[in-house]
C-alpha positions in Angstrom: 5.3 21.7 6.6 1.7 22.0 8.8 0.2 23.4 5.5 1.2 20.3 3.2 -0.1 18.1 6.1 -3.9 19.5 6.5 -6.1 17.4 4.6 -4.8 14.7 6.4 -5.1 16.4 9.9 -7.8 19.0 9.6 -9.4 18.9 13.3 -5.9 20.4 14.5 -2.3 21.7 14.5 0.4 21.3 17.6 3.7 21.7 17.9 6.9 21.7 20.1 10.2 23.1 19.5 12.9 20.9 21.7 16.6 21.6 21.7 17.4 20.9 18.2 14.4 19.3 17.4 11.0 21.1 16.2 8.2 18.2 16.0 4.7 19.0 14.0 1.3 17.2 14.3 -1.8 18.1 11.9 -4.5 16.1 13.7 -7.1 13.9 12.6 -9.3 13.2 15.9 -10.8 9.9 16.1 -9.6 8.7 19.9 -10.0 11.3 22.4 -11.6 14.1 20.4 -11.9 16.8 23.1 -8.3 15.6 24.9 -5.5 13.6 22.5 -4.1 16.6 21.2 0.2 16.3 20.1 2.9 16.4 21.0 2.4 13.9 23.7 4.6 14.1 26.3 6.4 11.8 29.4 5.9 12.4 32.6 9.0 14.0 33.3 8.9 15.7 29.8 12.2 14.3 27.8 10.2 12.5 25.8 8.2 14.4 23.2 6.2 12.4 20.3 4.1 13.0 17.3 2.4 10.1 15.4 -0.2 9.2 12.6 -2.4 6.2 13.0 -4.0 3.8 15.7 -2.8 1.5 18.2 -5.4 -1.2 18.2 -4.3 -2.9 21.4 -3.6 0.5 23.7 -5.1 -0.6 26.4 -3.9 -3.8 27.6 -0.8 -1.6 27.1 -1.9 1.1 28.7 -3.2 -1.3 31.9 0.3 -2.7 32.2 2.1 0.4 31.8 0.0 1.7 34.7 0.9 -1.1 36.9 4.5 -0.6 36.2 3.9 3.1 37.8 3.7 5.4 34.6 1.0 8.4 34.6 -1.3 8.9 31.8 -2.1 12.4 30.5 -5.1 11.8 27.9 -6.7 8.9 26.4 -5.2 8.9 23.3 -4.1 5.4 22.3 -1.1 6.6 20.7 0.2 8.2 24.5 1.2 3.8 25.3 3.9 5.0 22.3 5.8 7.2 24.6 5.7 5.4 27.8 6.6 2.0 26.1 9.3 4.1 24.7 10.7 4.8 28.5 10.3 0.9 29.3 11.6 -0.4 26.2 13.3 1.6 23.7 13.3 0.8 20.1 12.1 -2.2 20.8 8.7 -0.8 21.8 7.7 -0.8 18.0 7.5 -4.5 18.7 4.9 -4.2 20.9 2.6 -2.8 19.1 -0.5 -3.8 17.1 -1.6 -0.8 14.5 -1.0 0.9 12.2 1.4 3.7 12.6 3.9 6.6 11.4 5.9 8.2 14.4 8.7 10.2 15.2 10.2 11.0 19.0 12.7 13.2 20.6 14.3 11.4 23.0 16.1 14.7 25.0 17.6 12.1 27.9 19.6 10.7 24.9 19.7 13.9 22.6 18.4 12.1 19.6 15.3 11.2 17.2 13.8 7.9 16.8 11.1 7.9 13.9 9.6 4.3 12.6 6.7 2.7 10.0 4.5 0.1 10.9 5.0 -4.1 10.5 2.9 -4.1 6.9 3.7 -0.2 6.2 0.2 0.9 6.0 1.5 4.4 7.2 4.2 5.8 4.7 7.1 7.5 6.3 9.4 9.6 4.4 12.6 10.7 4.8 15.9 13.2 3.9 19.0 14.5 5.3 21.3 17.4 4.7 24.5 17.6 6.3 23.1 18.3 10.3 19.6 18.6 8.9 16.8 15.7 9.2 13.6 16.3 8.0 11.0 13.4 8.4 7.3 13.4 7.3 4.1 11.2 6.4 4.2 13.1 2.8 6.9 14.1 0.7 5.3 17.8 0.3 6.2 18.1 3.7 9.6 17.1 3.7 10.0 19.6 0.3 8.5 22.5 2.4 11.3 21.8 4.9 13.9 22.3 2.0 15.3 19.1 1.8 15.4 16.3 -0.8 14.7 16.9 -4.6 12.4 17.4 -7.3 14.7 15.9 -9.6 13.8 12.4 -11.1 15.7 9.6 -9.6 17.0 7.3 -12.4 17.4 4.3 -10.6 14.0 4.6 -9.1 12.4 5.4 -12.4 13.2 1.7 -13.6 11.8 0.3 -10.6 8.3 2.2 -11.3 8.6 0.9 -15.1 9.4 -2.6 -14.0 7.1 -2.7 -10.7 4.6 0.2 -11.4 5.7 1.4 -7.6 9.2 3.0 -6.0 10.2 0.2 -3.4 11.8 1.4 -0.1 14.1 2.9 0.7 14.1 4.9 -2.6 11.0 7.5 -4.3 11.1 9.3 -7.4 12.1 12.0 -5.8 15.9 12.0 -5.8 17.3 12.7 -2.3 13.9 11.8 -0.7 13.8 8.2 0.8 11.2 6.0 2.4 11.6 4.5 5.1 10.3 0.6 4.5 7.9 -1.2 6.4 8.7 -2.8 10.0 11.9 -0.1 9.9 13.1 2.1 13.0 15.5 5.3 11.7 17.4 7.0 14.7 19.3 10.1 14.2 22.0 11.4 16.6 24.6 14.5 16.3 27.1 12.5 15.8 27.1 10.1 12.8 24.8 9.0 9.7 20.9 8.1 9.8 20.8 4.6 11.1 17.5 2.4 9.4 17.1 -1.0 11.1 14.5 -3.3 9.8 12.1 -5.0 12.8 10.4 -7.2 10.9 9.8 -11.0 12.4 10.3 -14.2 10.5 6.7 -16.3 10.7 6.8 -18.8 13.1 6.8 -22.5 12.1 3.9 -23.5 9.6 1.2 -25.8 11.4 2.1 -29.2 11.0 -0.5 -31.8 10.9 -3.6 -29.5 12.0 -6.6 -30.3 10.6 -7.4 -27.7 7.3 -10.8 -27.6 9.0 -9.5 -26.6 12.5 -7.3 -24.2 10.7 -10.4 -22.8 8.6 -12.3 -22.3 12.0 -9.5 -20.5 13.6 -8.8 -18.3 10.9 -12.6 -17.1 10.7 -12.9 -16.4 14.5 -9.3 -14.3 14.5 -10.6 -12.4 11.7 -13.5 -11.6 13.2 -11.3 -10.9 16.6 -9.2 -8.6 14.6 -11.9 -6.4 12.8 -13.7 -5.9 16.0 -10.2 -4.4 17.1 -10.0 -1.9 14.2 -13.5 -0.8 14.8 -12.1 1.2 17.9 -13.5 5.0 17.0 -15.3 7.8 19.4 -16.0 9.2 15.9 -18.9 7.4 13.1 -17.0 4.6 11.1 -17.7 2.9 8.0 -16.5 -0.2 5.4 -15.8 0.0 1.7 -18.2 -2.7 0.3 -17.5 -4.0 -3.3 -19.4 -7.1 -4.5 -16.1 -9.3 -3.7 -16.0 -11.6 -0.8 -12.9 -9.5 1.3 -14.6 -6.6 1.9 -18.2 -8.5 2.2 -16.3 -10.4 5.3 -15.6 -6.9 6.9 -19.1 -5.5 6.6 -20.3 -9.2 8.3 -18.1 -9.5 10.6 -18.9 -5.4 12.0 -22.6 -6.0 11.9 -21.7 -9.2 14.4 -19.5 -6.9 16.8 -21.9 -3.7 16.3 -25.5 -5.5 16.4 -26.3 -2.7 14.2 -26.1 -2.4 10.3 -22.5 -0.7 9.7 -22.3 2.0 7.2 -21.1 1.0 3.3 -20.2 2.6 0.4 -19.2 2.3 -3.1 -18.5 3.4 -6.6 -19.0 2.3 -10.0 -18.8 3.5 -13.7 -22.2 3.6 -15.6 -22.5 2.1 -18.9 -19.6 -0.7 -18.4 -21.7 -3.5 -17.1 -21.5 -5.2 -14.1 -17.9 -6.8 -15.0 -16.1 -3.1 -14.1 -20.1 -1.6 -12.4 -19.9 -3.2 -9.0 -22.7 -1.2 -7.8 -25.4 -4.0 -8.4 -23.4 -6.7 -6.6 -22.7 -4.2 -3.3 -25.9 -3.7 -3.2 -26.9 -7.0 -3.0 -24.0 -7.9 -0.7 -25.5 -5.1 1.4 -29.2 -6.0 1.4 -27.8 -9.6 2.3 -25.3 -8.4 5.0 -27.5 -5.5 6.1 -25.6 -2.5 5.7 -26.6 0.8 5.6 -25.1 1.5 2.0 -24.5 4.3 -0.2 -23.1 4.4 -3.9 -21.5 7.2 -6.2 -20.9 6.9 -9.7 -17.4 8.0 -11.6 -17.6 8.9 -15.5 -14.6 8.9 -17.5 -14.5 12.8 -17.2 -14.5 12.3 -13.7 -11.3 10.2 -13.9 -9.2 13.1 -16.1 -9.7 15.0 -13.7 -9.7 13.3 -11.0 -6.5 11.8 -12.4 -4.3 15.1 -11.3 -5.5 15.7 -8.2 -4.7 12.2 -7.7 -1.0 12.2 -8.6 -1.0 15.5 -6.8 -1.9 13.7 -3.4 -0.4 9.8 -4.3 3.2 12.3 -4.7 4.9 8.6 -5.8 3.0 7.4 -8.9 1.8 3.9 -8.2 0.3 2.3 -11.0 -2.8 1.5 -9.9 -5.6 2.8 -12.3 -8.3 2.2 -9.3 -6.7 5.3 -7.5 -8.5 7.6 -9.0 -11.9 6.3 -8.1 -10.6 5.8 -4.4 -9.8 9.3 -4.2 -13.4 10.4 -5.4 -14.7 7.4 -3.2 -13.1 8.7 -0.3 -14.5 12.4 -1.1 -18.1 10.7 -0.9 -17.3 8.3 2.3 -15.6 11.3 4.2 -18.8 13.2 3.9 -20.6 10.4 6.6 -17.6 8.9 8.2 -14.1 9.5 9.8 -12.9 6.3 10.0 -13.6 3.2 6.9 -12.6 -0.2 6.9 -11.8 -2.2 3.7 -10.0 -5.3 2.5 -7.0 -4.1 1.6 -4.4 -7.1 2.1 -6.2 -10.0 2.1 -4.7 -11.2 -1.2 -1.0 -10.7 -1.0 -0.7 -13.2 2.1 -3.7 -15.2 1.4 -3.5 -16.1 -2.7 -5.7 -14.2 -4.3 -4.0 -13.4 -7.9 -2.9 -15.3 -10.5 1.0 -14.8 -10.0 -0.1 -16.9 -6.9 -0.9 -19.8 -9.4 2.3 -19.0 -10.9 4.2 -19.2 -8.0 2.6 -22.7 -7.4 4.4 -23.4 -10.6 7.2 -22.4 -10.7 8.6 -25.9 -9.4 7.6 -27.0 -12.7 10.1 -24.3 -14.1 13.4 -25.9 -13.5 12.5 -29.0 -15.6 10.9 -27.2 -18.5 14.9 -27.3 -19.8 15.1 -27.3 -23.4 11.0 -26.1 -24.0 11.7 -22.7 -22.1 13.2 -20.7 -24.9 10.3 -22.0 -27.8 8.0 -22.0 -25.1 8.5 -18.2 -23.9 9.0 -17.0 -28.0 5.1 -18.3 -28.6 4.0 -16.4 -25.4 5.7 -13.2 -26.5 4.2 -13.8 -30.1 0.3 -14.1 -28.7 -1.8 -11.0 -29.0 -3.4 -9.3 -25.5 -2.7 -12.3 -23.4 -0.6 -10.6 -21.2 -0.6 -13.3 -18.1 0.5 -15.7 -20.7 3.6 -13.8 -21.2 4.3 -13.2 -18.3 3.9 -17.0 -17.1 5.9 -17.8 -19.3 9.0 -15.6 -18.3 9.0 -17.6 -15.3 10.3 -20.2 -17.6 13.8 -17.9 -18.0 16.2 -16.2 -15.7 19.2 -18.1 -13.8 17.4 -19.5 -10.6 14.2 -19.7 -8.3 15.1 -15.9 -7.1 15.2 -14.5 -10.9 12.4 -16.2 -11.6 10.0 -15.9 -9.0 10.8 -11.8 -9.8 9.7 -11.8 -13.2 6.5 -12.6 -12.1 5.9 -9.2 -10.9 7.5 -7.0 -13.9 4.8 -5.0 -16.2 7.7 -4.5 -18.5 10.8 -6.8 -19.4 14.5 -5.1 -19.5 14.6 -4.7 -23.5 11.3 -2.3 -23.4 12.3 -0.3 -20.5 15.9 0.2 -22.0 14.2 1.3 -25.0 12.0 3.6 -23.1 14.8 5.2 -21.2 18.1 4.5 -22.6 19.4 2.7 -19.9 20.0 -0.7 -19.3 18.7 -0.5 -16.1 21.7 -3.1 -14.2 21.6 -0.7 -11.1 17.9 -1.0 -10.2 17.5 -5.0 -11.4 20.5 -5.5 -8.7 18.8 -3.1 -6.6 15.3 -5.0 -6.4 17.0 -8.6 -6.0 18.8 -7.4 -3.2 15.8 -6.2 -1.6 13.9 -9.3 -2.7 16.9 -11.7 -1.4 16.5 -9.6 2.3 12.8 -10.3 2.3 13.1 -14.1 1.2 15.6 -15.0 3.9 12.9 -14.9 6.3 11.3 -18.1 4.6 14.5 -19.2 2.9 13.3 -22.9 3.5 9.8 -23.3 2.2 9.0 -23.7 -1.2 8.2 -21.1 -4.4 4.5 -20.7 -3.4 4.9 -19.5 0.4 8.4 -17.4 -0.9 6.1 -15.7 -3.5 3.0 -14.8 -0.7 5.4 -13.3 1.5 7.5 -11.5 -1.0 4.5 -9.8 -2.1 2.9 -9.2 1.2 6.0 -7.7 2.7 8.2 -6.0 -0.6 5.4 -5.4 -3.1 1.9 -4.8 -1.1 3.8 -2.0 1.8 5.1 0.5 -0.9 2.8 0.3 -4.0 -1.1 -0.9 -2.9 -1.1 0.4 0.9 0.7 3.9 0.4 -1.9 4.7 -2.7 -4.6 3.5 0.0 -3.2 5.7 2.6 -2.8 8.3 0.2 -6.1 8.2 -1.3 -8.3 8.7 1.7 -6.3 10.9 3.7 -6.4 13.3 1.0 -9.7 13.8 2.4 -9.4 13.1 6.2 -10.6 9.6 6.0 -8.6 6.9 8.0 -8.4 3.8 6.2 -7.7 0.3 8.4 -7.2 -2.9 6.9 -8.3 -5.8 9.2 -6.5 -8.0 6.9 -3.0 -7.3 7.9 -4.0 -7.3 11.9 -0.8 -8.0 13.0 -2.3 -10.7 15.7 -4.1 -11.8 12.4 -1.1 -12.6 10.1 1.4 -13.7 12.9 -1.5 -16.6 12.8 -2.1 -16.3 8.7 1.8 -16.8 7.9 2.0 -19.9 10.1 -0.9 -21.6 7.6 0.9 -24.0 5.1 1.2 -22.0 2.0 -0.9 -24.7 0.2 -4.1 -24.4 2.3 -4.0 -21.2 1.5 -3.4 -21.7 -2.2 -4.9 -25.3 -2.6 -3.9 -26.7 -6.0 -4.8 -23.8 -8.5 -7.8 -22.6 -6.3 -6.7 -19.3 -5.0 -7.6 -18.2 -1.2 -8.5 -21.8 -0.7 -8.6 -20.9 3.2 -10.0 -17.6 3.1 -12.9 -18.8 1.1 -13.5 -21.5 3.4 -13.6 -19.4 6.5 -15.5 -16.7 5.0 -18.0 -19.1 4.1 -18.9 -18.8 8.2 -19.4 -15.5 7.8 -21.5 -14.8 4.5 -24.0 -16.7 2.4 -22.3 -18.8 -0.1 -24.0 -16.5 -3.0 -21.3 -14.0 -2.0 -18.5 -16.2 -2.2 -19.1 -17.8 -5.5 -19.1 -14.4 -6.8 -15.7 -14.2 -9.1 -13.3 -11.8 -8.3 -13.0 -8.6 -9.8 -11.1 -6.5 -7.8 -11.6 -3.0 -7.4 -11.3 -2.1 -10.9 -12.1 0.2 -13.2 -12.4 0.8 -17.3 -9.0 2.2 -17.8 -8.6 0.0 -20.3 -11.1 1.2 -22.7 -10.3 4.6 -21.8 -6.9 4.0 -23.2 -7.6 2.7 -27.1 -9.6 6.1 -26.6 -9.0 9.6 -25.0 -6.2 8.3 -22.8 -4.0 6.9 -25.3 -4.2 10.4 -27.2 -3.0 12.2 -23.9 -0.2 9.7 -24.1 0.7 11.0 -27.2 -0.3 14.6 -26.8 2.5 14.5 -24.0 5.1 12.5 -25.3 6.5 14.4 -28.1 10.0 14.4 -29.3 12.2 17.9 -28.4 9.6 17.6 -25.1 10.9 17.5 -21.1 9.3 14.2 -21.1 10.6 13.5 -24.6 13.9 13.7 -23.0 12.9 11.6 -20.3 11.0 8.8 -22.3 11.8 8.0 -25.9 8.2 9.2 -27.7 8.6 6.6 -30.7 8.0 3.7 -28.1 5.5 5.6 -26.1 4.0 6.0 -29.5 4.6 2.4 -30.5 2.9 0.6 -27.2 -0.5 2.8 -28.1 -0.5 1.7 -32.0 0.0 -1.6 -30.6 -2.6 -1.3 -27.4 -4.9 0.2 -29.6 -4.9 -1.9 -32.3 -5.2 -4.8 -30.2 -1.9 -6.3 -31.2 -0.8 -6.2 -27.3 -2.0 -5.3 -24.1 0.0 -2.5 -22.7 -2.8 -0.8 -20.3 -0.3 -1.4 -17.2 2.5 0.2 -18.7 0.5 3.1 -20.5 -1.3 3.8 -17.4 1.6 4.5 -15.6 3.7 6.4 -18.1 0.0 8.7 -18.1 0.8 8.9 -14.3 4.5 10.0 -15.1 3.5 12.4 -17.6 1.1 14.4 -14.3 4.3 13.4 -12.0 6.2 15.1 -14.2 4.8 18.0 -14.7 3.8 19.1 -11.1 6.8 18.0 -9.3 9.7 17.2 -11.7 12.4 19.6 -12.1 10.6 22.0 -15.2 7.3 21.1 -12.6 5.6 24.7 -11.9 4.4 25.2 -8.6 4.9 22.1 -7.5 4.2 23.2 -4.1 1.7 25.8 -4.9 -0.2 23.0 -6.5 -0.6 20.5 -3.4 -1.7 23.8 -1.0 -4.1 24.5 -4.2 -5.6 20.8 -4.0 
């Protein structure tokens, strides 16, 4: 299990065999280098913990738990863990402001208490065996232990078809779960895994606050919050793109640090600055005044990148950028231990066009007769994508259904024609999960429903775990000041239209920012972190697709060929834009073969990468 867990903890290995209960810690040393070793232990030594990630407000913890009489051993932030533990139990996870994946052995009460983080920035996986538990930050490690399964999990399959990512509790990996975001699991000897969910409604929106006041506010927390994450005894860094998210970061660290902070970035030569973003981080950093550096990624780069990639993401996520994280994080791990970036700042604060959608969907309900015509011309127009899928928001039996279709890649009649199954399991599956999530803010309206829905059901499992993944491959912590949890308790509370302000997405954010950076910067339009996947698949990519997807294959069997081989024609062609779904059928097709069931050395591959 320590082998599968190096890259992400190569400065050190500890661990503690306890009654029935053997904990393991690969270490990553960025708080007390020379002394925060794991296990960390309690005074009186029942309590033994091991834990990924940072605790951004340890010491005003640490100060009070020292008043209330308990002994420190090191000055690792993650030691408040386990004597908040011995004040308060479970609820101790409620304490805490970071980012974190942890697992204790309580020996007073003979049993294990393991939980994620509020926004899930820190996977934790999961599987259990008759009296066997096996709990990890990777799946590798929880195969190494001999639990779970490499066999495909069917149910989860149409989730990663609909919503290009697994959602908690399930993974691809039958017999494997994931434990979700703001969850504590406790195991005792007698009786099943218990998995409680922690997570905190948002308090009452701000009623008749100025938008200006609220603009100020926002900025000055933000700033509050990055100046948090920047806690290192180690060199940090930012990810700098030419967007206005991560340009907010590098600002608001030169502020804290009085010192240009180091940058970095990637682009793709020959693409223009539309996909490049080297140009535009440049200039953000000449303007900012960071001390930047730049790599480049070619598109033979991104094949093979593209294996290592599934190889360390384990859950395919959909995400054609993760590739060119995972070389960016190569080149930023060379200079740094420890990067910010702006990971987050769209889901809560309106920053994609489902958000416009959302806005609409009030408009849905008394479309009436116009929504079947309406949604038939949609589906008939080539490559326009968003139109399509705006217009399915036009269908579906209520708010719920429709404020869901907003996030599918695929609609039910492709995917059953991809895999033969109708897929009524996993579409009850994800609006059960979707209806647990939206009773939080059962009483606002379509557009705050669809900002927390995605910031707490879609952004935990399919955008942070591939950020996670990505740069701990190479032993580079990634924090996202965006999703500070003193941050968003404040964020959540802004009116949902401030936020998105007519059809102007990240209204708010834009404003505030504006305090921060020069308005050249803001103006900029958004791009994303993005890359030319497209183009690569009307080329090479699309014939790997169909190099792999042959009939009387293991992935024949697994995804009918004549579609697979239908949605290229058609991407190709430019009859339809399938580069979401083709990308991640090319990320089955690696998934497949190093972990699925006829997967060689699946294990021998990730101790190889």
């Amino acid at each position: 299990m320590a082998a599968s867990l190096r890259h992400r903890g190569p400065d050190g290995e500890g661990w503690h065999r306890v009654g029935p209960a053997l904990l393991v810690h690969t270490r990553l040393a960025i708080i007390d280098v020379a002394g925060g070793d794991q296990p960390l232990y309690s005074e009186d030594g029942t309590i033994t913990l091991v834990a990924n990630g940072e605790i951004y407000n340890h010491r005003e913890l640490r100060a009070e738990l020292e008043a209330r009489g308990h002994r420190f051993a090191t000055g690792s932030d993650c030691e408040v863990i386990v004597h908040l533990y011995e004040e308060e139990g479970e609820d101790c996870v409620k304490r805490l402001n970071g980012i974190f994946g942890f697992s204790l052995w309580d020996a007073r009460r003979n049993r294990l208490v393991a939980a994620r983080d509020p926004f899930g920035v820190k996977p934790v996986y999961w599987a259990a065996k008759g009296r066997q538990l096996a709990v990890a930050s990777e799946v590798g490690a929880v195969l190494a232990a001999g639990l779970g399964s490499t066999l495909i999990d069917p149910v989860a399959l149409d989730h990663f078809l609909a919503w290009r990512f697994v959602p908690a509790p399930r993974t691809l990996f039958a017999g494997v779960s994931k434990l979700p975001a703001a969850s504590v699991l406790v195991a005792e000897p007698d009786g099943p895994v218990r998995v409680t969910s922690y997570r905190e409604a948002p308090g009452a929106p701000f009623a008749d606050v100025p938008a200006a006041e609220l603009v100020d506010a926002f900025a000055d927390r933000f700033s509050e919050a990055v100046g948090r994450q920047m806690m290192s005894d180690v060199p940090y860094g930012t990810f700098l793109s030419g967007g206005i998210d991560s340009a907010g970061i590098a600002a608001a660290m030169a502020r804290h640090d009085g010192k240009a902070p180091k940058s970095f970035t990637i682009g793709f030569p020959g693409y223009g600055d539309a996909l490049d973003e080297r140009a535009a981080a440049e200039h953000s950093a000449r303007v900012i005044g960071t001390d930047h550096h730049s790599v480049a990624m070619s598109p033979t780069d991104f094949r093979t990148q593209l294996r290592e990639c599934i190889t360390r993401l384990e859950e395919p996520c959909g995400i054609p950028s993760a590739p060119a994280l995972l070389q960016l994080s190569e080149f930023t791990a060379q200079s740094v231990k420890v990067v910010l970036s702006g990971q987050g700042a769209d889901e809560p604060l309106g920053g994609y066009a489902r958000h416009q959608a959302a806005a609409l969907l009030r408009l849905a309900a008394a479309a009436g007769p116009l929504a079947k015509p309406v949604r038939t011309l949609a589906e008939a127009l080539p490559r326009n994508e968003r139109a399509k899928r705006a217009a399915r928001l036009l269908g579906g039996n209520d708010a719920t259904d429709r404020l869901l279709r907003i996030f599918e890649i695929a609609p039910p009649e492709l995917r059953a024609s991809l895999t033969g199954s109708a897929g009524e399991e996993a579409a009850a599956e994800r609006r059960s999960l979707a209806e647990g999530v939206l009773a939080d803010v059962a009483d606002r309206d379509p557009l705050e429903q669809g900002l927390y829905l995605d910031t707490h059901l879609f952004l935990p499992d399919g955008l942070l775990v591939y950020g996670d993944k990505m740069t701990m491959a190479h032993g580079l912590e990634q924090r996202v000041p965006f999703l500070d949890v003193e941050l968003m308790r404040f964020v959540e509370r802004i009116p949902a239209q401030l936020r998105v302000r007519g059809l102007k997405r990240k209204w708010l954010h834009k404003q505030a920012m504006a305090k921060l950076i020069p308005d050249e910067l803001i103006n900029r339009p958004k791009l994303g972190f993005s890359t030319p996947y497209d183009q690569w698949l009307r080329e090479s990519l699309g014939a790997e697709l169909e190099r792999r997807f042959v009939p009387g294959s293991d992935l024949g069997a697994l995804i009918d060929p004549t579609t697979v081989g239908g949605l290229v024609s058609d991407h190709r062609s430019g009859r339809a834009d399938h580069k979401r779904l083709l990308y991640c059928l090319l990320e089955l097709a690696e998934w497949s073969e190093l972990f699925g069931e006829t997967g060689a050395g699946r294990l021998e591959a990730v101790a190889a990468a």
